[in-house]
C-alpha positions as CSV (number, residue, x, y, z in Angstrom):
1,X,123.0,91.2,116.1
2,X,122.6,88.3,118.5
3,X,121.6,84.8,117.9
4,X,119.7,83.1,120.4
5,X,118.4,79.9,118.3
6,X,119.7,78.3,115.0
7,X,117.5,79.4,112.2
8,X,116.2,76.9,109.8
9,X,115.1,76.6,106.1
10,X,113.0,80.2,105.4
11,X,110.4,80.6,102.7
12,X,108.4,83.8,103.5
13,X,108.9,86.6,105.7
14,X,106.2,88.0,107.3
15,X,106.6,91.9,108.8
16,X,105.2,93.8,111.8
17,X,104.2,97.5,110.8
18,X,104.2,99.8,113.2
19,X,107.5,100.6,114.7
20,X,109.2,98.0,112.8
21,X,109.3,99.4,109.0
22,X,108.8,103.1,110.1
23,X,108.0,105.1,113.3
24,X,104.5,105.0,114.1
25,X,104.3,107.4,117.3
26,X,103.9,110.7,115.4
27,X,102.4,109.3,112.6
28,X,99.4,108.6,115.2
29,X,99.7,111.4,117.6
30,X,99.3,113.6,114.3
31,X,95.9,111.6,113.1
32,X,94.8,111.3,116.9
33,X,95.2,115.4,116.8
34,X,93.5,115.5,113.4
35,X,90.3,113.7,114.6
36,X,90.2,115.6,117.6
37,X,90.4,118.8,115.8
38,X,87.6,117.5,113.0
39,X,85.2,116.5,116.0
40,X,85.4,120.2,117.0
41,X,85.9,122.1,114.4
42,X,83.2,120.3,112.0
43,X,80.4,119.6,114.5
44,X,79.7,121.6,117.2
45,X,77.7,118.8,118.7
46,X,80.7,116.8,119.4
47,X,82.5,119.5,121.4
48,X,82.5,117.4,124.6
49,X,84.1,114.5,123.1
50,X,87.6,115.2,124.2
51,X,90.8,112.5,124.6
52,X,89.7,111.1,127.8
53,X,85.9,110.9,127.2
54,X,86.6,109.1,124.1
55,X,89.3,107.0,126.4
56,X,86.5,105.9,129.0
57,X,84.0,105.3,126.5
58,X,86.4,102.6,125.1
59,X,87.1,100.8,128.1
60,X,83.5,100.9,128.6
61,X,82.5,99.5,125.2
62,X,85.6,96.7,125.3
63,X,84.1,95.6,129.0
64,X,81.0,94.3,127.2
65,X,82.1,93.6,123.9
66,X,86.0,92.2,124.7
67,X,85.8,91.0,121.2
68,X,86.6,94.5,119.6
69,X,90.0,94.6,121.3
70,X,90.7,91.9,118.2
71,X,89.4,94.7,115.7
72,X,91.1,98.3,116.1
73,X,89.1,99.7,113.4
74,X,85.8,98.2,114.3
75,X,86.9,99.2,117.9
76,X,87.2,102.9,117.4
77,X,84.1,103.4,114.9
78,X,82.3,102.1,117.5
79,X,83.8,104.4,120.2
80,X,83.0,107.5,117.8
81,X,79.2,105.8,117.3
82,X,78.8,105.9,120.9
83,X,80.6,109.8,121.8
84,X,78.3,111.3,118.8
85,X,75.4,109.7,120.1
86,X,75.9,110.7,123.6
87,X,75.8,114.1,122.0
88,X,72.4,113.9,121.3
89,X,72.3,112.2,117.5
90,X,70.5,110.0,116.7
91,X,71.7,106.0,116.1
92,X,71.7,106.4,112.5
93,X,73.4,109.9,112.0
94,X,76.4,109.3,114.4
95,X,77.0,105.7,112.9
96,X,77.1,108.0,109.3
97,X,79.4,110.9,111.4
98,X,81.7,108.0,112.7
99,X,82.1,106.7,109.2
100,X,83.4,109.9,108.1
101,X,85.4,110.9,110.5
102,X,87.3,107.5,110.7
103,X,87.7,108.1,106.4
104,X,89.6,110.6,107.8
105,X,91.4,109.3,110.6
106,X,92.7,106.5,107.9
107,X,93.7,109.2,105.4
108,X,96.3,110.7,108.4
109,X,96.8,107.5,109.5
110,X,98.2,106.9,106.2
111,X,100.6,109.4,106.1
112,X,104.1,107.7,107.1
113,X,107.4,108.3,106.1
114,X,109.1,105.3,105.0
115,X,112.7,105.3,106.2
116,X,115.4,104.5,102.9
117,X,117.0,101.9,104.7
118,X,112.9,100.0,104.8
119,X,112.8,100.6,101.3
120,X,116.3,99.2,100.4
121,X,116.0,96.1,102.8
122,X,112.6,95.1,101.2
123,X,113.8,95.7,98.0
124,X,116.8,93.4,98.7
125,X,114.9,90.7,100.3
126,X,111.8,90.6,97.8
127,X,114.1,89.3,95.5
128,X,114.9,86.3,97.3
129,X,111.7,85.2,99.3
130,X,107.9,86.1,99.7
131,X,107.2,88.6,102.0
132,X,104.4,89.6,103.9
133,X,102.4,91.5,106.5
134,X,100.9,90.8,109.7
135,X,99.4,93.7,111.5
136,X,97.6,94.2,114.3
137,X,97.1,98.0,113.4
138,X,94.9,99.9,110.5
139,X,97.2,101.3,108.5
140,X,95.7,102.0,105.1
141,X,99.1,100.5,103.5
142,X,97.2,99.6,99.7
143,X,97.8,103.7,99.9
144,X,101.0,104.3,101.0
145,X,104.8,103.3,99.7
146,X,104.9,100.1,101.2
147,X,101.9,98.7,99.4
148,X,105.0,97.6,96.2
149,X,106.5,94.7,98.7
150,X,103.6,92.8,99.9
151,X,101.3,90.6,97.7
152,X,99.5,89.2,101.2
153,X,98.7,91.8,104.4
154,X,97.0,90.4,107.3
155,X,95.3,92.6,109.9
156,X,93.7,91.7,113.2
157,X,90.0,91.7,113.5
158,X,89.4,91.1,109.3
159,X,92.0,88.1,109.4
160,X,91.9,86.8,112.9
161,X,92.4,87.9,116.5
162,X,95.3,89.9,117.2
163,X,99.1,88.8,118.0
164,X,100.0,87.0,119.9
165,X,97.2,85.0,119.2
166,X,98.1,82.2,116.4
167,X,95.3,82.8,114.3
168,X,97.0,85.3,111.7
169,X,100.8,83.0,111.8
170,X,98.1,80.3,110.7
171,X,96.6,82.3,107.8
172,X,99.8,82.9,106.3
173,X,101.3,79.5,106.3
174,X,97.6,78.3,104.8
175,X,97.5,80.8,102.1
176,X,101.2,80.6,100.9
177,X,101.2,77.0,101.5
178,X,104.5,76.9,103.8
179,X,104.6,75.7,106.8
180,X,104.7,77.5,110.5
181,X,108.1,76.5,110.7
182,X,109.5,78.4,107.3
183,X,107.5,81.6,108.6
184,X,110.5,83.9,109.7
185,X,108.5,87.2,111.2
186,X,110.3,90.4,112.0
187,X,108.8,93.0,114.3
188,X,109.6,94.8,117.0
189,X,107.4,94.4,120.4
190,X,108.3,91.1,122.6
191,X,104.7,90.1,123.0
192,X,103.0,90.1,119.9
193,X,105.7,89.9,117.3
194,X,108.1,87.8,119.2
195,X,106.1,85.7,121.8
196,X,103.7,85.4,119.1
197,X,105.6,84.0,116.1
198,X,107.2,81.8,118.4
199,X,104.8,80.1,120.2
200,X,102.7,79.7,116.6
201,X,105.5,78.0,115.3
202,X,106.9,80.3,113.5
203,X,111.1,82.1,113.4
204,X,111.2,85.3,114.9
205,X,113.8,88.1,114.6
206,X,113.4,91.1,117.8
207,X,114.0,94.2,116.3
208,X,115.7,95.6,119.5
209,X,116.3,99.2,118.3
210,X,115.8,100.8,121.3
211,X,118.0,99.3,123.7
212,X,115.7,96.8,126.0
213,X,117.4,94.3,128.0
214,X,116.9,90.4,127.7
215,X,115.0,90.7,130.9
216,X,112.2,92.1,129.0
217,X,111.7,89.0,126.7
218,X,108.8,86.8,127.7
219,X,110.5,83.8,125.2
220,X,113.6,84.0,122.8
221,X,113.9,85.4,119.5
222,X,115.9,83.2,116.7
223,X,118.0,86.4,116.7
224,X,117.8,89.6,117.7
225,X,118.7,92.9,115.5
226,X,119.5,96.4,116.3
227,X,118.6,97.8,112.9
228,X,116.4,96.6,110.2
229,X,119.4,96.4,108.0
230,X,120.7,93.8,109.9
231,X,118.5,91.8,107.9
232,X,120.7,92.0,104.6
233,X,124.0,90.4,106.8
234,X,121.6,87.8,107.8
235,X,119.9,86.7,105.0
């Protein structure tokens, strides 16, 4: 644990997701398989539409509509739209393919394992302050083990643009009625959880549990943690 700034009066706490409550890299290597696999296996028509032609049909779509990089969700239905149509379907039956497919995608997506130590510092800290999400990803959590914990989950694109971008920092402090300042938000990427908390306003705690230097920061945490459970000495 290592404190870079004094932390002041804390009412809520909001979380980062991915890679900060659970490890997210298999969870979406495994779904990213899955769709793959379901484009293949379930319509021949979509054969061709393989990791990298899905990849450049992305970066085409996000050059003319640099608005979806605030929506992953939207984003990638409208990636799938575009690959099945490219097939050779027709507007109407790829939008209905991508909609299934994603159903899927979610349903994999979904299927994280929730470290004990998550579950007992949440516990823990429930008891003593509000806690909340702010995401920039798509996990279905309303359908997984962590849904218990949060009464308020933000996501990027539904909510607001995505971290580091103030506008979801802002949400929560308007709908739990605190101010920027008594936001404390925990995550683990220097950018969008830490720059972003920061310059909104808000506390920020790094979860450094990988090692990276101070050289990588872009601004100073409030305090920096090499395991989650660091939490329960702090607060």
């Amino acid at each position: 644990m290592r404190f870079y700034k004094r932390l002041t009066k804390v009412k809520v706490l909001s979380f980062d997701l991915d890679d900060t409550l659970y490890d997210n890299v298999p969870v979406i290597a495994a779904a990213e398989a899955w769709l793959l696999d379901a484009l293949k296996q379930q319509h021949p028509e979509s054969t061709l539409l393989g990791k990298d032609n899905l990849a450049a049909i992305k970066r085409r779509i996000l050059l003319e509509q640099p608005e979806l990089s605030h929506d992953v969700s939207a984003c990638r239905l409208r990636v799938l739209s575009e690959g099945l149509r490219q097939q050779g379907l027709d507007e109407a039956r790829a939008a209905a393919m991508a909609e299934e497919f994603y159903r899927g995608f979610l349903e994999q997506r979904g299927k994280i394992t929730v470290p004990e130590a998550t579950h007992r510092v949440l516990s823990a800290l429930g008891q003593k302050y509000r806690l909340a999400v702010i995401t920039n990803g798509n996990l279905p959590i309303e359908h997984t083990e962590l849904a218990p914990y949060f009464d308020i989950v933000l996501r990027a694109g539904v909510d607001g643009r995505m971290k580091p971008a103030p506008d979801l920092f802002n949400r929560l402090a308007e709908q739990t009625g605190v101010s920027l300042s008594e936001i404390l938000h925990i995550g683990d990427h220097i950018n969008t959880d830490v720059a972003g908390a920061v310059h909104s306003g808000c506390q920020a705690i790094w979860l450094n549990d990988h090692g990276r230097t101070e050289a990588d920061l872009r601004c100073l945490p409030h305090v920096a943690l090499e395991r989650l459970e660091q939490m329960l000495e702090l607060l």
